[in-house]
C-alpha positions, -999 to 999 in steps of 0.1 A, spaced: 84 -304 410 99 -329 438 114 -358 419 98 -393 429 129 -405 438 127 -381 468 90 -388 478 102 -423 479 134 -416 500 105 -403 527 86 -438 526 62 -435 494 62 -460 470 76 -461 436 39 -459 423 27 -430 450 60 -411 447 54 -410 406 14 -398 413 23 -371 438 49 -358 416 25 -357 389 0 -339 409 26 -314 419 40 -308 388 7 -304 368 -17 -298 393 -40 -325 397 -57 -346 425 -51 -382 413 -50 -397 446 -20 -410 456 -38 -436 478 -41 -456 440 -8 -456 443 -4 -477 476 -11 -511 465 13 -515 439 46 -515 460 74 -539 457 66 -548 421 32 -556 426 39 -580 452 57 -606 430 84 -581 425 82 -586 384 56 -552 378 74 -522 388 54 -500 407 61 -462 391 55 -483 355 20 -492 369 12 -456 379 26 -439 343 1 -461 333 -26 -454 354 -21 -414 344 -20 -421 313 -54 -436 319 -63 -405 339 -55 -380 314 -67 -398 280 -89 -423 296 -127 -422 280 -159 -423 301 -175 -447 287 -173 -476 262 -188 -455 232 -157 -436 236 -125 -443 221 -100 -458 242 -68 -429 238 -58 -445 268 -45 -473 250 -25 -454 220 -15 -432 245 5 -455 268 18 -474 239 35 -445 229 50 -440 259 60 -472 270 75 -478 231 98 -447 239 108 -456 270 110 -497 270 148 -494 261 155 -471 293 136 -496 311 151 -528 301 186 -517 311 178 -502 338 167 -531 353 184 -558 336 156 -571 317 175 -587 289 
C-alpha cells in the first residue's frame, strides 16, 4: 500500500490520499473524487480532511442501506475515533 502521506506529497488531499490508499490496500473503488471537497480542513481549517474520509469509509464499509437497518456506521466510527482521539489531539495540538 502507498502511504497517504505520499499520495498527498503528489497534490492529493489529506481526504483523497487516505481513500486511494484504502482502495489500494483493500481493493475497493470508493471514489476518491468524495474525497476532493474536504481539503484544507474543510475550508475553515478546524475539520481535518483524512479524519473526514476515515469517517466516510467507515460509512462505506458498515454503512446500512436503508433506515430499517441498523446504523453500524455509527458504533463503528466511535470505536475508531475513541482509539485514536489521543493520537489526534497531540498531533495537532488540540489541547
Amino acid at each position: 500500500m502507498t502511504k497517504p502521506s505520499i499520495y498527498h506529497n503528489q497534490g492529493y488531499t489529506c481526504a483523497e490520499a487516505l481513500i486511494k490508499s484504502y482502495n489500494e490496500e483493500f481493493e475497493t473503488e470508493i471514489p476518491v473524487a468524495l474525497g476532493s471537497g474536504m481539503g484544507t480542513g474543510i475550508t475553515v481549517g478546524s475539520l481535518c480532511g483524512a479524519v473526514n474520509a476515515a469517517v466516510l469509509v467507515a460509512g462505506y464499509i458498515k454503512g446500512r442501506k436503508d433506515s430499517s437497518n441498523q446504523n453500524e456506521a455509527r458504533k463503528y466510527k466511535k470505536e475508531i475515533m475513541k482509539k485514536e482521539e489521543k493520537n489526534i489531539i497531540q498531533k495537532f495540538a488540540l489541547i
